[in-house]
N, CA, C and O of each residue as an XYZ file, in Angstrom:
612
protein
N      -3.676     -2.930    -19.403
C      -4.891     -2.521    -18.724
C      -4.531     -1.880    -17.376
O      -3.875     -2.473    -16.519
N      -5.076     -0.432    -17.220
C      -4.866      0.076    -16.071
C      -5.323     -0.909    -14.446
O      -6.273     -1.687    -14.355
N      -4.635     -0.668    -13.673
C      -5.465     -1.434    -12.745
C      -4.643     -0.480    -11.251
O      -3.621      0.201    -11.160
N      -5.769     -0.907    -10.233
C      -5.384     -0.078     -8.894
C      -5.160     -1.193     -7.735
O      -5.336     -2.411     -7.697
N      -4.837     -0.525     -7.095
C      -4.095     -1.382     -5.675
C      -3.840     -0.234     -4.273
O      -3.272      0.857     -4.303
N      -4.439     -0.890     -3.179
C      -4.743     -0.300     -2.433
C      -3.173     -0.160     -1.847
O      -2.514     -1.182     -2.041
N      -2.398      1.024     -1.104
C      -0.980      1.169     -0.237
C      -1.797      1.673      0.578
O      -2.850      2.262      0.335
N      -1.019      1.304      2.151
C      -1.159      2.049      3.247
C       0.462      1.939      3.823
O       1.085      0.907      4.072
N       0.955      3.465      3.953
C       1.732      3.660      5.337
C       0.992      3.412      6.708
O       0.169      4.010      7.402
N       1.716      2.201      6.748
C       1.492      1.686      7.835
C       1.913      2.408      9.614
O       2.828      3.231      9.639
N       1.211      2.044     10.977
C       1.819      3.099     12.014
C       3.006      3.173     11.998
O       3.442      4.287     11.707
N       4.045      2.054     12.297
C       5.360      2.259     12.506
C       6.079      2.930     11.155
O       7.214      3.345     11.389
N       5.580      3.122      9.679
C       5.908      3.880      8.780
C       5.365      5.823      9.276
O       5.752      6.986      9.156
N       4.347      5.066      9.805
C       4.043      7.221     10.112
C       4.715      7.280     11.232
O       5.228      8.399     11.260
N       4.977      6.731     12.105
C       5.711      7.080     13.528
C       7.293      7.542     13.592
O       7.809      8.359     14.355
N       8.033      6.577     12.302
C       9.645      6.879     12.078
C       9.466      8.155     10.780
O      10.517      8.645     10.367
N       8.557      8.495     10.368
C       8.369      9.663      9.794
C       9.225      9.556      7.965
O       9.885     10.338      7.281
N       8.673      8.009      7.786
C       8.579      8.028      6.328
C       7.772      7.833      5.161
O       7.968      7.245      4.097
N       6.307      8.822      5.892
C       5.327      8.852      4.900
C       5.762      9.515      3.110
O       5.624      9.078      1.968
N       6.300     10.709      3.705
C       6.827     11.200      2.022
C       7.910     10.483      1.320
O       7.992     10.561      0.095
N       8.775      9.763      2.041
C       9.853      8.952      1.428
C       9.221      7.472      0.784
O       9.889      6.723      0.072
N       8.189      7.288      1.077
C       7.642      5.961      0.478
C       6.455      6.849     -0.408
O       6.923      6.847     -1.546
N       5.712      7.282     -0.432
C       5.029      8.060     -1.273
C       5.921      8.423     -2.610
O       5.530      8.137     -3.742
N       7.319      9.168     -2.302
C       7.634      9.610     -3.178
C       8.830      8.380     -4.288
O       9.727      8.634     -5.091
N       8.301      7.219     -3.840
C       9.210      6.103     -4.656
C       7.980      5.598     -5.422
O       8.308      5.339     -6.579
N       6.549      5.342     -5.163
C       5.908      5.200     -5.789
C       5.467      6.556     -7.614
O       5.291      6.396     -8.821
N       5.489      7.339     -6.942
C       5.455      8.664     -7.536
C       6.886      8.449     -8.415
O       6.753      8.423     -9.639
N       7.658      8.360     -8.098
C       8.751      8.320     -9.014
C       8.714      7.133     -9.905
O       9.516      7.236    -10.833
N       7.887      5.828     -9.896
C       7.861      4.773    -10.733
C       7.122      5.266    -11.537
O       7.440      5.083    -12.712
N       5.953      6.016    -11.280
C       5.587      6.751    -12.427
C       3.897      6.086    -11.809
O       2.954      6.256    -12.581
N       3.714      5.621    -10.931
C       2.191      5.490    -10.705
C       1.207      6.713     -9.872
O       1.365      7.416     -8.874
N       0.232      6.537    -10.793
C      -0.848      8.238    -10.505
C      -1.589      7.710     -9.051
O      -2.005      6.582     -8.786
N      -1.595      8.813     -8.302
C      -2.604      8.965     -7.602
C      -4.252      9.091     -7.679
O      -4.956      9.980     -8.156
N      -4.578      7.879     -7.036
C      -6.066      8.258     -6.989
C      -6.707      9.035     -5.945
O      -7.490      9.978     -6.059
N      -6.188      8.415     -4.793
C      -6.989      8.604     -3.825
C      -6.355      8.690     -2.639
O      -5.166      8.417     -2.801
N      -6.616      8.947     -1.512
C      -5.609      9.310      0.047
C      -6.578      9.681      0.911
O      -7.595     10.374      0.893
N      -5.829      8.869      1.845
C      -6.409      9.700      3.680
C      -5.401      9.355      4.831
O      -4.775      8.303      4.957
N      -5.381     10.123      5.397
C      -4.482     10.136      6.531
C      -5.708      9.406      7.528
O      -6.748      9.905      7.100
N      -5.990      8.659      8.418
C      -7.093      8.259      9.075
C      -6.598      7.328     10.339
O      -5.440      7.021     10.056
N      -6.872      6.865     11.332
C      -6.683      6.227     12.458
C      -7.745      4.664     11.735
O      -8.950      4.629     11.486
N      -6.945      3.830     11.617
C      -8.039      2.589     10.916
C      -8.116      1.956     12.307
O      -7.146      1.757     13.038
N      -9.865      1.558     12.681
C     -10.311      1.299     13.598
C     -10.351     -0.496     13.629
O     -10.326     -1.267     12.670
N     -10.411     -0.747     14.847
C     -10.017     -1.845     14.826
C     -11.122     -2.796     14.322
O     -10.804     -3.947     14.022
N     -12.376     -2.394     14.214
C     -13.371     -2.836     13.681
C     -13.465     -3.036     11.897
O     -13.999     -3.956     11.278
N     -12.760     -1.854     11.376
C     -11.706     -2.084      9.897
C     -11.031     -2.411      9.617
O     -10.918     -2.621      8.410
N      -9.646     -2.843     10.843
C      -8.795     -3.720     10.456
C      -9.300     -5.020     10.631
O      -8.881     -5.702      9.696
N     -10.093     -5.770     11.485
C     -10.407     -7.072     11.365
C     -11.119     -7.211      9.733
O     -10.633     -8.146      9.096
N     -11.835     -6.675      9.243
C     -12.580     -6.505      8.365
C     -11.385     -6.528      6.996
O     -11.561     -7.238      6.006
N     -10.195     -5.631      7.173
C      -9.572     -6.051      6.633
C      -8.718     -6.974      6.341
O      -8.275     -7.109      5.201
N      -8.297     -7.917      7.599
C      -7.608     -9.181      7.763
C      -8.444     -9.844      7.849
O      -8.429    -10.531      8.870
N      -9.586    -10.039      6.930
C     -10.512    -10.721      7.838
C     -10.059    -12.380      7.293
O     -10.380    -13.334      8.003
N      -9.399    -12.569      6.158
C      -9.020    -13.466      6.019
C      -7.750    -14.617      6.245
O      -7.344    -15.565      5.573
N      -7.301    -13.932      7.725
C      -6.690    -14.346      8.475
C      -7.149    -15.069      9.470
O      -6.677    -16.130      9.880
N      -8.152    -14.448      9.898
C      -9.143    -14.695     11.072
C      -8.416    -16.465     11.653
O      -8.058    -17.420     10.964
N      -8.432    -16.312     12.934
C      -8.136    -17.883     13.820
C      -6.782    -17.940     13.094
O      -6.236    -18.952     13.534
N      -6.070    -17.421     12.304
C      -4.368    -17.571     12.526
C      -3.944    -17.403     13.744
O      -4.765    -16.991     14.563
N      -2.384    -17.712     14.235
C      -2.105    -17.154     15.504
C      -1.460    -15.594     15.853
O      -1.221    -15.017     16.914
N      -1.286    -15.168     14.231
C      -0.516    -13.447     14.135
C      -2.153    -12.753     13.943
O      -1.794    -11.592     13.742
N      -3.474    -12.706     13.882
C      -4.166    -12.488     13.650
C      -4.388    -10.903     14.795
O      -4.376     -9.722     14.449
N      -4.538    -11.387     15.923
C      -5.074    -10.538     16.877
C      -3.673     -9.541     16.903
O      -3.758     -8.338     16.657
N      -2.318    -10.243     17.252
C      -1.659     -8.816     16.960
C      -1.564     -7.904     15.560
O      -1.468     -6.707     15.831
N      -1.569     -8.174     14.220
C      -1.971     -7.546     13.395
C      -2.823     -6.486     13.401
O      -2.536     -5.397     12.904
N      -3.883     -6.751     13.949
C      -5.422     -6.197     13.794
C      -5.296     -4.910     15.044
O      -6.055     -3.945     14.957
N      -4.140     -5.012     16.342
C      -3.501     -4.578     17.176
C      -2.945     -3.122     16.641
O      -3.353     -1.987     16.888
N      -1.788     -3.613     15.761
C      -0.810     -2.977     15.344
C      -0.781     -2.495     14.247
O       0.271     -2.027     13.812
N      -2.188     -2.485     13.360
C      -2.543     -1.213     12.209
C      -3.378     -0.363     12.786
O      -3.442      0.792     12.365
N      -4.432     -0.946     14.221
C      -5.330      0.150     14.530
C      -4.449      1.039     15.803
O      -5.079      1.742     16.592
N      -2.854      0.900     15.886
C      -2.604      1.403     16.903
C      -1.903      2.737     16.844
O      -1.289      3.094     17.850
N      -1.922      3.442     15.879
C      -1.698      4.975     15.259
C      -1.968      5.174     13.812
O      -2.063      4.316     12.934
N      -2.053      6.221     13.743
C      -2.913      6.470     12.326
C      -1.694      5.879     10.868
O      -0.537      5.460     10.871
N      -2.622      6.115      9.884
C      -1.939      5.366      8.383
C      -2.377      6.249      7.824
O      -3.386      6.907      8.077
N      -1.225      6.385      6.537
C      -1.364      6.882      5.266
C      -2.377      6.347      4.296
O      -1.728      5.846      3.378
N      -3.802      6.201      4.042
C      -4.041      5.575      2.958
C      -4.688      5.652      1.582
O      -5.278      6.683      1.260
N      -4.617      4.728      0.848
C      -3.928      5.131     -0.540
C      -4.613      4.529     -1.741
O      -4.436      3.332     -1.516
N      -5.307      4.600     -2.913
C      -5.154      3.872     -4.257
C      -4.213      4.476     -5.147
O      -4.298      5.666     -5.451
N      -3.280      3.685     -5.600
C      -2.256      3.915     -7.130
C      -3.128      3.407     -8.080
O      -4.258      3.011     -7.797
N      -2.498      3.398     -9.559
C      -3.090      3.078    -10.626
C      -1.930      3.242    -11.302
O      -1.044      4.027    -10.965
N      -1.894      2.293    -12.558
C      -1.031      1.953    -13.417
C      -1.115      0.632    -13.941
O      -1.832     -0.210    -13.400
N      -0.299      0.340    -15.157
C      -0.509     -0.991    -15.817
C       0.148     -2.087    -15.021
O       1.363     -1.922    -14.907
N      -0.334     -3.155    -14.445
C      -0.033     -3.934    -13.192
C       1.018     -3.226    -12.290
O       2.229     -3.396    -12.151
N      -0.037     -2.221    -11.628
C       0.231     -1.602    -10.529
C       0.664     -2.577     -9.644
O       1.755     -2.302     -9.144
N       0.025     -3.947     -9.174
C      -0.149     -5.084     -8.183
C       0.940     -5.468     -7.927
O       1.392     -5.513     -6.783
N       1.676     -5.884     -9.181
C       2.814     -6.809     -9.057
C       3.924     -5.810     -9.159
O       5.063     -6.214     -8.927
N       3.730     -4.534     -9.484
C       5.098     -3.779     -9.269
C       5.640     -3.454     -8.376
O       6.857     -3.434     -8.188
N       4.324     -2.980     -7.310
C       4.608     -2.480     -6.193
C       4.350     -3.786     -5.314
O       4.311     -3.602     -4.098
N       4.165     -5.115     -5.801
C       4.431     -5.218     -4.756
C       5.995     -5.852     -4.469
O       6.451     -6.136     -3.361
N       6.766     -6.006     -5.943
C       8.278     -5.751     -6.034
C       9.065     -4.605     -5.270
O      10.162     -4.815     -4.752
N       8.386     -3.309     -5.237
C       8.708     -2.301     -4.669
C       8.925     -2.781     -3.033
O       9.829     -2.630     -2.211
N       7.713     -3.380     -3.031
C       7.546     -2.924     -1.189
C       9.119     -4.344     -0.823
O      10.174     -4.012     -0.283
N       8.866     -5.514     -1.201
C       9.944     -6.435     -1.161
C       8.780     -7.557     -0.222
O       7.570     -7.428     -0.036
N       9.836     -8.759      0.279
C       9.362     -9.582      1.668
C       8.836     -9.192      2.801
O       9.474     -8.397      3.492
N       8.067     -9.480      3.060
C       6.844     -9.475      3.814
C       7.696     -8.525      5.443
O       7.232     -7.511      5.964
N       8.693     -9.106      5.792
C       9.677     -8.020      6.774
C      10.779     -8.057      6.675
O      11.439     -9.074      6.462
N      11.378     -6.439      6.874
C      12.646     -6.199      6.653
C      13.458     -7.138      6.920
O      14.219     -7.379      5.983
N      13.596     -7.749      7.805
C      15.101     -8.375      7.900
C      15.354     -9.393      7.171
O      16.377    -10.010      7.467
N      14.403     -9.972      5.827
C      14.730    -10.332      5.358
C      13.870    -10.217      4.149
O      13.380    -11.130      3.484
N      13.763     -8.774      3.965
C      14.142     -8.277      2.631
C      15.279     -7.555      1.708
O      16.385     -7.401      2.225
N      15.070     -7.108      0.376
C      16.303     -7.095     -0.373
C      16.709     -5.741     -0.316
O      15.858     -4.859     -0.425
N      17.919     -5.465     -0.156
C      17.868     -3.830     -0.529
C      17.413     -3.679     -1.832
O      17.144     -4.547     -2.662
N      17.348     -2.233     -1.923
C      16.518     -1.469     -2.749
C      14.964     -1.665     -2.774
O      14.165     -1.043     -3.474
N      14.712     -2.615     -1.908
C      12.979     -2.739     -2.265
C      13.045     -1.854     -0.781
O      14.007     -1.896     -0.015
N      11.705     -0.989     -0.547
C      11.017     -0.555      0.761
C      11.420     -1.195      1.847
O      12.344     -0.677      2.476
N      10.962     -2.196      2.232
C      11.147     -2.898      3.661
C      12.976     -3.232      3.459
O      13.705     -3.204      4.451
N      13.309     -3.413      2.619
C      14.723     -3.659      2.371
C      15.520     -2.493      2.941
O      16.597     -2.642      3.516
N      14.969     -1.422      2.759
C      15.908      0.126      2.679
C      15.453      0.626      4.154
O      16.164      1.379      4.820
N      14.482      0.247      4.499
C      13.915      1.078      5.997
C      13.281      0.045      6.833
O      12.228      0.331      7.403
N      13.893     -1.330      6.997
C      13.256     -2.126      7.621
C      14.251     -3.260      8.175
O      14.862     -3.957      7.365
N      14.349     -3.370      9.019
C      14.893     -4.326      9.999
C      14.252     -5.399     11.272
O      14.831     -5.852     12.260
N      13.184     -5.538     10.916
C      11.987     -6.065     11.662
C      11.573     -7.076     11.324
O      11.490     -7.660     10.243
N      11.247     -7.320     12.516
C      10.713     -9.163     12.462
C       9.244     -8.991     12.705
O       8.613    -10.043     12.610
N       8.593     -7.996     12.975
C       7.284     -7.606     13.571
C       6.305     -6.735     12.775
O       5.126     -6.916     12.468
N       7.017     -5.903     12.576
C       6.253     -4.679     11.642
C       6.909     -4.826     10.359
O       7.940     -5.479     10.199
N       6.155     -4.074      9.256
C       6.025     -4.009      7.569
C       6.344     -2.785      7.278
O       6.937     -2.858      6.202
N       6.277     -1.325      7.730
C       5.253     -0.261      6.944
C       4.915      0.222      6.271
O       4.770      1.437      6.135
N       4.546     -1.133      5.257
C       3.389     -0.731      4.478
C       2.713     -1.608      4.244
O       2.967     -2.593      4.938
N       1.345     -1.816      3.046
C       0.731     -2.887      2.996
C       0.396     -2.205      1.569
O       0.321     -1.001      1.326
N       0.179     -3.504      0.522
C      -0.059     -3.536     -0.657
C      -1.106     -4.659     -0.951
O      -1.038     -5.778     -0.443
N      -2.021     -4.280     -1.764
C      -3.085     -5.498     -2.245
C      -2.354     -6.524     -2.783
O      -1.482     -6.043     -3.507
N      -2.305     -8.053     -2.749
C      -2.239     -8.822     -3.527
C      -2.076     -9.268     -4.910
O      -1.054     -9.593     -5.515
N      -3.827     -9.190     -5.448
C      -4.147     -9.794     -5.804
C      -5.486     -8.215     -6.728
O      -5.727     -7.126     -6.207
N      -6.011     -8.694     -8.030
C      -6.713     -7.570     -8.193
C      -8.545     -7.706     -7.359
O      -9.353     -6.805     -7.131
N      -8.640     -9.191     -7.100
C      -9.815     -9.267     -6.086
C      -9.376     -8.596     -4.662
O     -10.283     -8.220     -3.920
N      -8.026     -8.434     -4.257
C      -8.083     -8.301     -2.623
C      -8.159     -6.212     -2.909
O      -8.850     -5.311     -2.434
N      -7.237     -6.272     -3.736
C      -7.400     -4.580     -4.183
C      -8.530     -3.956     -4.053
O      -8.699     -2.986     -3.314
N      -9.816     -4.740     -5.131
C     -11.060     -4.421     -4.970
C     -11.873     -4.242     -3.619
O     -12.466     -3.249     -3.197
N     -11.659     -5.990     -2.861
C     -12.108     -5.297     -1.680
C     -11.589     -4.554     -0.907
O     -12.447     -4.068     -0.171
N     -10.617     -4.211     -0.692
C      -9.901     -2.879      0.014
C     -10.115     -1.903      0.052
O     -10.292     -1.230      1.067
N     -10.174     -1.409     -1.559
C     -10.137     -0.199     -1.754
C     -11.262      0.414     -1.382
O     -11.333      1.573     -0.973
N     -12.506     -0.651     -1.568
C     -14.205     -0.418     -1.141
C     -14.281     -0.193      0.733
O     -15.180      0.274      1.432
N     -13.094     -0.684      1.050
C     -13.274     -0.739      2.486
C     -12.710      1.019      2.682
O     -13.367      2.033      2.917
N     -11.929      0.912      2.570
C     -11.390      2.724      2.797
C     -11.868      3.761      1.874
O     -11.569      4.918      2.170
N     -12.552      3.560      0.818
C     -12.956      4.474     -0.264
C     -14.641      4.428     -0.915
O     -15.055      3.272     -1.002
N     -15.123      4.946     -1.134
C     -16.169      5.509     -1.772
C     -15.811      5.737     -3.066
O     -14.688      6.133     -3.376
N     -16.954      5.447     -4.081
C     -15.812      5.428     -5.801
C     -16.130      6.867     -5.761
O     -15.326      7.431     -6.502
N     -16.964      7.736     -5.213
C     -16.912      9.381     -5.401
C     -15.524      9.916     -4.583
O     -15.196     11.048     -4.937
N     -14.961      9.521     -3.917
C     -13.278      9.892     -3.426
C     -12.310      9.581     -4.307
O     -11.218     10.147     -4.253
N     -12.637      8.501     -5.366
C     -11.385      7.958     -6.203
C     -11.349      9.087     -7.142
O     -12.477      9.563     -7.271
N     -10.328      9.769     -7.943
C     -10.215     10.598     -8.850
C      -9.671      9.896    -10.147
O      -8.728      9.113    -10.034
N     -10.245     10.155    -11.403
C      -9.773      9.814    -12.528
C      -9.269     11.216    -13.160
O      -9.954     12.218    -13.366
N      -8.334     11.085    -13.332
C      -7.483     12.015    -14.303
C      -6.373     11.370    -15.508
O      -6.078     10.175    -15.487
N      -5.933     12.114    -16.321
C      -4.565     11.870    -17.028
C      -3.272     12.701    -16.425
O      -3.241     13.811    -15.893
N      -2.292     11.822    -16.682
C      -0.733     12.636    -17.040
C      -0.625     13.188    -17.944
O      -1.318     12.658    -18.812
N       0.032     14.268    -18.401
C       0.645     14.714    -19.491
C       1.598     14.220    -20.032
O       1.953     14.314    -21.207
N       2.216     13.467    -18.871
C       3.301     12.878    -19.812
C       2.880     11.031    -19.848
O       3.651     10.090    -19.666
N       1.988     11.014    -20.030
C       1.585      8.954    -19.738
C       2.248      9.018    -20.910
O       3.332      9.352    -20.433
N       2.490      8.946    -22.322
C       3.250      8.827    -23.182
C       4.516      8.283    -22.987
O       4.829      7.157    -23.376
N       5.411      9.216    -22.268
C       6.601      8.765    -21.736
C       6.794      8.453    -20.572
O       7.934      8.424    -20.108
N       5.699      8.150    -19.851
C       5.737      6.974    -18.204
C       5.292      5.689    -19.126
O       5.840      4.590    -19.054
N       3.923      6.098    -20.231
C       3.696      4.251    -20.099
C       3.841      3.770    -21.367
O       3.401      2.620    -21.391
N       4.311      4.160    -22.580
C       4.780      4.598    -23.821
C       5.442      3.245    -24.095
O       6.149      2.530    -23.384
N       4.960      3.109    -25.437
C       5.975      1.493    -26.021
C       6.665      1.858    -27.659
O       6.051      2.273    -28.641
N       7.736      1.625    -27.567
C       8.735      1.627    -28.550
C       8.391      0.173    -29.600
O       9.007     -0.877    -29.784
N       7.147      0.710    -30.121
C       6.788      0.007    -31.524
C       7.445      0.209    -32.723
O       7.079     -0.387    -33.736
């Protein structure tokens, strides 16, 4: 079953200038684009989006440090999009994530992520509703879904 999941290049991902290098690892797993915006997320959207952090003690800098330069943001789609990417992206921060995952390959931080991936297919949902309108999401096919999502029966 197809399913979507919200990515954002995160600021410190647009600031070291690896929006197309993380874009293009997703794209190469073979997951379609739905949807995108380049946008400044306001801090009134990022609480909204952490909102289930709220009264943690990383709470207020979080909510800080996504509304503090603009993000890439994003729906993928693919057959458990969720759990692939969020193998892709790796541990929560570089320095102790794995190589070859994202934060593994471009991350050395105890502070910043850059990126963020839905969970869960409830946290996806609300996400994606937070940055998207279902008239912005695009449904299309591959030509080749055959041989991206294709099973040797």
């Amino acid at each position: 079953m197809t399913q979507r999941t919200l990515i954002i290049v995160k600021p410190d991902g647009m600031q070291r200038h690896l929006a197309g290098e993380l874009i293009s690892r997703f794209e190469k797993k073979g997951f379609k684009l739905a949807a995108a915006k380049f946008m400044q997320i306001t801090e009134q959207l990022a609480r909204k989006h952490y909102h289930i952090h709220e009264g943690k003690p990383f709470f207020e800098g979080v909510v800080k440090y996504i509304s503090s330069s603009p993000s890439f943001v994003m729906v993928w789609e693919a057959e458990g999009v969720i759990e692939m990417s969020r193998k892709m992206m790796g541990a929560t921060f570089g320095y102790e994530a794995q190589p070859g995952t994202i934060r593994g390959d471009y991350s050395c931080s105890r502070g910043y992520n850059l990126i963020h991936g839905s969970d869960s297919e409830q946290s996806a949902e609300y996400e994606i509703g937070l940055y998207f309108s279902p008239d912005e999401i695009v449904s299309y096919d591959f030509a080749d879904s055959d041989w991206l999502y294709g099973k040797n029966d």
